[in-house]
C-alpha positions in Angstrom: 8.4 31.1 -75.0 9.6 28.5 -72.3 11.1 29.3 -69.0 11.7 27.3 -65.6 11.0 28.2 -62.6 12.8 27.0 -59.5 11.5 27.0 -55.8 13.0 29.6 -54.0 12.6 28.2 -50.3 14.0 24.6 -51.5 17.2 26.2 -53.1 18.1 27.8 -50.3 17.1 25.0 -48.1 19.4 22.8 -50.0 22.1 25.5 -49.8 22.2 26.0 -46.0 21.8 22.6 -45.2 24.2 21.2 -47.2 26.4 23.8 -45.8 25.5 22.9 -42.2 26.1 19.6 -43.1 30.2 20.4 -43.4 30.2 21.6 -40.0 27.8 19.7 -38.3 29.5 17.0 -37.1 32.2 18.9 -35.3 29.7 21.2 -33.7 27.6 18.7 -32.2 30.8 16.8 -31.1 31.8 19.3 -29.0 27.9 19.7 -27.3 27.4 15.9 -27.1 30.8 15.0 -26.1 32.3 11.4 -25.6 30.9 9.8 -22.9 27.1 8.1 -23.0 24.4 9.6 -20.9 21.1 8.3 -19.9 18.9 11.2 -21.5 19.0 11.1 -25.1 20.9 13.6 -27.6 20.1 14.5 -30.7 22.7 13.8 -33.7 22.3 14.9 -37.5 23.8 14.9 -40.8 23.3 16.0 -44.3 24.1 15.6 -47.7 23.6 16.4 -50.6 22.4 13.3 -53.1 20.0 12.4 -55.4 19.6 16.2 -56.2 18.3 17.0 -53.1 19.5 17.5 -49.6 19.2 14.4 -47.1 18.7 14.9 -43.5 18.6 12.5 -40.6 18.0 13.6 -37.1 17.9 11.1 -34.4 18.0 10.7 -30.2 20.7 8.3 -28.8 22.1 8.2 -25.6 25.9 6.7 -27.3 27.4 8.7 -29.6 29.8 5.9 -30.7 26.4 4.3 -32.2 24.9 7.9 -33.2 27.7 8.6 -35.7 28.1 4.6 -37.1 24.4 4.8 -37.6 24.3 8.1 -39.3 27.9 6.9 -41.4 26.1 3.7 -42.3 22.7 5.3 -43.4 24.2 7.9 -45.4 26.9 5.3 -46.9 23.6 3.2 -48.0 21.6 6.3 -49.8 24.6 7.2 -51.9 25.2 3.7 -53.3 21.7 3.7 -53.8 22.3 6.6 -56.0 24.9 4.8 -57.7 22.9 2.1 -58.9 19.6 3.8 -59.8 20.6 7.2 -61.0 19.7 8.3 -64.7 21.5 11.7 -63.7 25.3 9.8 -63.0 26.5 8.1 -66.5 28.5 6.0 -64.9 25.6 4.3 -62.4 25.0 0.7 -62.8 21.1 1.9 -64.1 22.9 3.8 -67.2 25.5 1.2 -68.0 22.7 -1.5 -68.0 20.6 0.4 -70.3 23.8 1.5 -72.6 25.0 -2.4 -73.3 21.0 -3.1 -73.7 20.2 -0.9 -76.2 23.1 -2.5 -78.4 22.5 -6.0 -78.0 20.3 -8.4 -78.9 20.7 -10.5 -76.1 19.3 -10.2 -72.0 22.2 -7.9 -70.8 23.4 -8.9 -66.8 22.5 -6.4 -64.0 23.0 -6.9 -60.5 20.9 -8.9 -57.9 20.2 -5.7 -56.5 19.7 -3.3 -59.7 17.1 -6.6 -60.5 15.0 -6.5 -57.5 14.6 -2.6 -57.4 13.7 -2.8 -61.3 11.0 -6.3 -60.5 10.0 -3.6 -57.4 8.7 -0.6 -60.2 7.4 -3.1 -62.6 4.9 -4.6 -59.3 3.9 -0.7 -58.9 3.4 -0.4 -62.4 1.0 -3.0 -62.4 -0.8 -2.0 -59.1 -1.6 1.2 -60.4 -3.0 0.4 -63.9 0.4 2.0 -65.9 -0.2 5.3 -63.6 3.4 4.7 -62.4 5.7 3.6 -65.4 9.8 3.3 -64.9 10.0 3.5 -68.4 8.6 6.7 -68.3 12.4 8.3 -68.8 11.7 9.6 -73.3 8.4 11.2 -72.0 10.3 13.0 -69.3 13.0 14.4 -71.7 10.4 15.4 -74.0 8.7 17.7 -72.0 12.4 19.5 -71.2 12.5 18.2 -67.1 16.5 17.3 -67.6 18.9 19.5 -68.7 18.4 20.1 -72.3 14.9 21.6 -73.1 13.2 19.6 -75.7 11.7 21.4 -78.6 8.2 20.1 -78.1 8.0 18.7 -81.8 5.0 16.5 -82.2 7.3 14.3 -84.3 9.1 13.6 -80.9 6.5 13.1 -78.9 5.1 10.4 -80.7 8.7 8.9 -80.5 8.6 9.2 -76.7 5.1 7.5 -76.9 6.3 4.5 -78.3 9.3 4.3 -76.1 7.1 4.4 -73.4 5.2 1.8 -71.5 6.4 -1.1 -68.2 5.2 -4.3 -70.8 8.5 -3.2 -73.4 11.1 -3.5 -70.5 12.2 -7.6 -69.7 13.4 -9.0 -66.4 14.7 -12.5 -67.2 16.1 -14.3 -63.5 18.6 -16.7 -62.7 20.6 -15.1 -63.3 19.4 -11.8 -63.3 19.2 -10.0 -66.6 17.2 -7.4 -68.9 15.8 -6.9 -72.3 14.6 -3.4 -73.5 11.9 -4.5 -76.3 11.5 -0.6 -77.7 13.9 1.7 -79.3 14.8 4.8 -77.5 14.1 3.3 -74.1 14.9 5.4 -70.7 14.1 4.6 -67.3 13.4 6.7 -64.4 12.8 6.5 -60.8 11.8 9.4 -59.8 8.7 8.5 -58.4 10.2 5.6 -56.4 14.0 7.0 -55.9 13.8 8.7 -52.8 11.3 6.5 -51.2 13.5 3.1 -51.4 16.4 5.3 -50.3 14.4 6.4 -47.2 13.1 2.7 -46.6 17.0 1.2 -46.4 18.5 3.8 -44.4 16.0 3.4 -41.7 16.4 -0.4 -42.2 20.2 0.6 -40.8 19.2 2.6 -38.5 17.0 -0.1 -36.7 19.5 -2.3 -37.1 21.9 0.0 -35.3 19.3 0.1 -32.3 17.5 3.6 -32.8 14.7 3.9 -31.8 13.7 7.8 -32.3 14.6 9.1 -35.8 13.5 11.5 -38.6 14.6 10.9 -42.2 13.9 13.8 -44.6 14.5 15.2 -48.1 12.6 17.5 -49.7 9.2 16.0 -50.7 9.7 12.3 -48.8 9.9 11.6 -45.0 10.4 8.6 -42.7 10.3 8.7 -38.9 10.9 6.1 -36.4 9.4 5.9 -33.3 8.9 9.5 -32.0 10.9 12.6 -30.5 12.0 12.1 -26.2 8.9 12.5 -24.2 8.6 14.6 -20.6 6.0 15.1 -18.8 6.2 18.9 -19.6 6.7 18.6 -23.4 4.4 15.1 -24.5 4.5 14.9 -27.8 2.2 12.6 -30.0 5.0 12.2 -32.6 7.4 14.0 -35.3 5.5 16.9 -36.2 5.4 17.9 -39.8 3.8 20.7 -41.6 2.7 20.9 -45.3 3.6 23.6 -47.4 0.9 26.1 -49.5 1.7 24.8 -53.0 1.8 28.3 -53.8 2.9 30.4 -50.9 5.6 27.9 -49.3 6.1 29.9 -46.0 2.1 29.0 -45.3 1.1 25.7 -43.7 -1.9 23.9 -45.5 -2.2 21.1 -42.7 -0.3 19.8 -39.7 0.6 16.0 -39.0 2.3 13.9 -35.8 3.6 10.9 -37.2 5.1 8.1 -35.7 6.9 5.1 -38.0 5.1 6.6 -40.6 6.1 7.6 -43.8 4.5 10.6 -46.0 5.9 11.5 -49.9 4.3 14.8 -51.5 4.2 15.3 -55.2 2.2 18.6 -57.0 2.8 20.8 -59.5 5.0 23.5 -56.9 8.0 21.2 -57.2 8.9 21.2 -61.3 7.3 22.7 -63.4 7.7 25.1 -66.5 5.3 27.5 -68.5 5.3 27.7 -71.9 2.8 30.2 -73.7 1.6 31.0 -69.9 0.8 28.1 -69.2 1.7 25.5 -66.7 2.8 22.2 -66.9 4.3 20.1 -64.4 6.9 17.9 -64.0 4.4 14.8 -63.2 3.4 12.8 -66.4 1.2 10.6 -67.3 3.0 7.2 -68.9 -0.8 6.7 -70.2 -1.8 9.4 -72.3 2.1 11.2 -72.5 0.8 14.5 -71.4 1.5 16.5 -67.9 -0.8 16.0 -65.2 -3.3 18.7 -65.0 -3.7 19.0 -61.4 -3.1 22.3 -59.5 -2.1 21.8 -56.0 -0.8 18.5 -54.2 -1.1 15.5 -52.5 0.5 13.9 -49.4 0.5 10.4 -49.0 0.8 8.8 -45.5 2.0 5.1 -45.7 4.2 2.6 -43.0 7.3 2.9 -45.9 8.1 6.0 -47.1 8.5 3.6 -50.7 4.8 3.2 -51.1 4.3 7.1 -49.8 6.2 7.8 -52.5 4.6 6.0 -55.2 1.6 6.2 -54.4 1.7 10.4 -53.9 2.6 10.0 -57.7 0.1 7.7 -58.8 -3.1 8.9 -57.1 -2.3 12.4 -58.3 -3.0 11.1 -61.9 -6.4 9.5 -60.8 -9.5 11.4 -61.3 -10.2 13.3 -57.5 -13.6 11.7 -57.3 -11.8 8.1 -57.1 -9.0 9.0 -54.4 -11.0 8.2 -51.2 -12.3 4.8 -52.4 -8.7 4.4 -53.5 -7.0 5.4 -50.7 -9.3 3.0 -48.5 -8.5 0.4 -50.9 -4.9 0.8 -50.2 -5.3 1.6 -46.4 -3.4 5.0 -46.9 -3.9 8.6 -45.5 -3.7 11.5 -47.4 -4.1 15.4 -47.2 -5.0 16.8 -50.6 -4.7 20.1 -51.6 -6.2 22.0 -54.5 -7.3 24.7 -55.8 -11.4 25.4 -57.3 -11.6 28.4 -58.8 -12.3 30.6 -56.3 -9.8 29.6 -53.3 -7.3 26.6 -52.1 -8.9 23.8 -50.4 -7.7 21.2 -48.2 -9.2 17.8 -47.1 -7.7 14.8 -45.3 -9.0 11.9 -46.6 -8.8 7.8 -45.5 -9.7 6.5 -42.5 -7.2 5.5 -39.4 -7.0 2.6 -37.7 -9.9 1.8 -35.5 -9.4 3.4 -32.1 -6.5 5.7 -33.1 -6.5 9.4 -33.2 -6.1 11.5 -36.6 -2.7 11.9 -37.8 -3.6 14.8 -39.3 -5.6 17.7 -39.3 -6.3 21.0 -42.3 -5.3 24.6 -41.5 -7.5 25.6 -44.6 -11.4 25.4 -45.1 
């Protein structure tokens, strides 16, 4: 017997905000008003992309330069989505890989498609094969698209071979690819959201703001931090993560400022079959599910590397995830469960001489 399961809280999340997001603009128009002031406003937007609802909140004192920057950012995550989507048929990712698996020859890509594919390759590396873009026929296999797989050793083993960063070719100048395995698919899951994140707040900068949160549903980005008074200091964007079981509880509290953090666990996908559970996070190295039960949130300065490394560490054995952490210079709060009850820890070190960024609400 197989069965998915969906999140509750994030369907309807994604439902109201994406409703929201139709009349937002007007509504906030009419608060804010034409004219600049001198105390900042808060402006907002979100979509819908990527599977998954965007938000972007951020203090300006112009709105002329509030709604550019919010156009602009949201303008850069969808095209974004147009080049690296597996989901969209007609992105340039899945038009690459359709003329590559029927020719011989390096097929061209863009010089953008090219340095987001050389960008997964480098994590590939750094993590030992933990994070794999080629990791698309293993993904299928276990059903986490559309059509549910069968589970058929036969297919597996397929997958397997289909699998693995050394098979997939980046040739430069110009900029071109080679798949080197049959039945090659690549996916960015791991990475998707994260670079998205990264480029929008790249406009934002660029557009002068200065105070901004960036969120979807398992990745955030904030710039600077919320308008300060001397009633209501704040020590940055607060952010509160989730009980991977019980989503309305708080596990652990965090103030971040430009900061990124990227959670991954087995909450987010996953499906039972025979009662039991697998999630959605698979290991490229040994083409089974992670067996982790819980979740881990990375804290990184790009929400890029929060992403991929919140996917990557979670394969790792627990025991090595503080000297990893510290070898990487990255926060994290982990959450699992041993047995008897769910556990939290913050692990890494900050920077000398700065407080804690964040702090458990479980033993």
């Amino acid at each position: 017997m197989m069965r998915w399961r969906a999140s509750i809280w994030r369907t309807l999340c994604a439902a109201l905000l994406g409703l929201w997001a139709l009349a937002a603009p007007q509504a906030e128009a009419a608060a804010v008003g034409t004219a600049a002031t001198e105390t900042p406003r808060l402006f907002r937007q979100a979509e819908y992309i990527m599977g998954t609802v965007f938000e972007i909140q951020l203090y300006s004192t112009q709105e002329d330069r509030a709604r550019n920057a919010l156009a602009e950012a949201f303008a850069v995550i969808r095209s974004h989505d147009q080049r690296l989507s597996d989901w969209l048929s007609d992105s340039e990712l899945n038009q690459v890989l359709k003329a590559a698996r029927t020719s011989a020859d390096p097929v061209p890509v863009s010089e953008a498609l090219h340095a987001d594919l050389q960008l997964a390759l480098d994590y590939a590396r750094l993590s030992e094969g933990a994070l794999d873009p080629t990791i698309g026929p293993l993904v299928h296999f276990w059903g986490f698209r559309p059509a549910a797989s069968p589970l058929l050793p036969l297919d597996w083993l397929q997958a397997r071979r289909a699998v693995g960063y050394q098979k997939l070719q980046l040739l430069t100048d110009p900029p071109r690819l080679r798949l080197l395995a049959e039945g090659m698919q690549l996916d960015f899951g791991a990475l998707g959201k994260g670079l998205a994140l990264d480029r929008a707040a790249e406009v934002l900068r660029r557009q002068g703001i200065v105070a901004a949160a960036l969120r979807t549903d398992s990745s955030m980005l904030f710039i600077g931090s919320p308008p300060q008074t001397a009633a209501t200091p704040t020590p940055g964007w607060p952010v509160l993560v989730r009980h991977p079981r019980q989503p309305e509880r708080p596990v652990a509290r965090l103030w971040l400022q430009d900061q990124a953090l990227a959670t991954s666990g087995d909450d987010q996908q996953f499906r039972e079959i025979l009662g039991l559970r697998y999630s959605h996070l698979i290991d490229p190295r040994s083409g089974l599910p992670a067996p982790y039960t819980g979740s881990l949130t990375v804290i990184s300065p790009a929400a890029t590397a929060a992403d991929a490394w919140s996917t990557a560490l979670l394969l790792q054995p627990p025991a090595r995830l503080p000297a990893l952490l510290q070898a990487k210079d990255l926060q994290a709060v982990r959450v699992w469960h041993d047995r008897q009850d769910w556990r939290c820890q913050v692990l890494g070190l900050p920077a000398p001489a700065a407080p804690p960024v964040a702090e458990c609400l479980l033993p």
